[in-house]
C-alpha positions in Angstrom: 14.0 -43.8 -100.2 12.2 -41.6 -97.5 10.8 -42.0 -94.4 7.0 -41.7 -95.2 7.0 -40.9 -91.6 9.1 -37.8 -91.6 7.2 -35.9 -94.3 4.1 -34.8 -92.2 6.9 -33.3 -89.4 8.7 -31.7 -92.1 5.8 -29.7 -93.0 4.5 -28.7 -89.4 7.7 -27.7 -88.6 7.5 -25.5 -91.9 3.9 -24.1 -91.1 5.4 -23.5 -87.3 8.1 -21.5 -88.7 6.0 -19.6 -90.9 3.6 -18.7 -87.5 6.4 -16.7 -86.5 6.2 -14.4 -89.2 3.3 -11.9 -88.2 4.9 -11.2 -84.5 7.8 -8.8 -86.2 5.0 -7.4 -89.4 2.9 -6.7 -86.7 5.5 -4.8 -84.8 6.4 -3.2 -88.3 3.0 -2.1 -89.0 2.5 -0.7 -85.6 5.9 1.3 -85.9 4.5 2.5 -89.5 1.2 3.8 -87.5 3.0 5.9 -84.9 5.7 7.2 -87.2 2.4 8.8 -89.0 1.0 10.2 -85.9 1.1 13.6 -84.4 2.8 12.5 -81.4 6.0 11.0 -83.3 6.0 14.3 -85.2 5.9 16.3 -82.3 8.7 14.6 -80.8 10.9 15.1 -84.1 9.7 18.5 -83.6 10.8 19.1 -80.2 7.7 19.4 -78.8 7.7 17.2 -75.2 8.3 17.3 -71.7 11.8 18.6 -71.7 13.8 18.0 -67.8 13.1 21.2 -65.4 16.2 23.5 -65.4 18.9 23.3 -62.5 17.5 26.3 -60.1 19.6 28.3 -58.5 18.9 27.5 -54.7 20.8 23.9 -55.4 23.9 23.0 -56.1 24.8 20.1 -58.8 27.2 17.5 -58.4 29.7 17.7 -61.1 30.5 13.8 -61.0 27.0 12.3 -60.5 24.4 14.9 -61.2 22.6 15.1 -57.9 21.4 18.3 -56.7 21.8 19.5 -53.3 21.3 22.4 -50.7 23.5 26.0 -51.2 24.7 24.6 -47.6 26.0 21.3 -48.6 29.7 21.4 -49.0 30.5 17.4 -50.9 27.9 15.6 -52.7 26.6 12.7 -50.6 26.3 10.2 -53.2 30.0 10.4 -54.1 31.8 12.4 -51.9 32.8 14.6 -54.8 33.4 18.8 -53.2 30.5 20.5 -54.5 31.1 24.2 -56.4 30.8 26.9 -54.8 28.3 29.4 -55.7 
């Protein structure tokens, strides 16, 4: 025989489980929003802010990325030679 006790935890335990549901459908139907938006097909088109190119007064560390002077010889993040231009 059962606990009579136990039933009525059994079933907010159930109903707590079931408040958890509407956090990731919310999240879905929010994703399911955007993904019809303009904005998210203007991203799959390729149309956003894209990085500035390198310019040529600078030189790029090959290692790390950083850009420095034309007058800089190593990069001073890494020590790496820089190229010379």
């Amino acid at each position: 025989m059962s606990d009579p006790a136990v039933a009525p935890k059994t079933i907010a335990a159930s109903i707590n489980d079931t408040a958890l549901i509407p956090k990731p459908t919310s999240f879905t139907r929010a994703f399911d929003e955007w993904a019809g938006s303009s904005e998210y097909n203007d991203i799959l088109a390729g149309n956003y802010a894209k990085p500035l190119p390198v310019s040529a007064k600078v030189k790029m560390c090959p290692k790390c990325g950083l850009q420095y002077p034309m007058t800089e010889l190593f990069c001073g993040n890494d020590g790496t030679p820089l190229p010379v231009h």
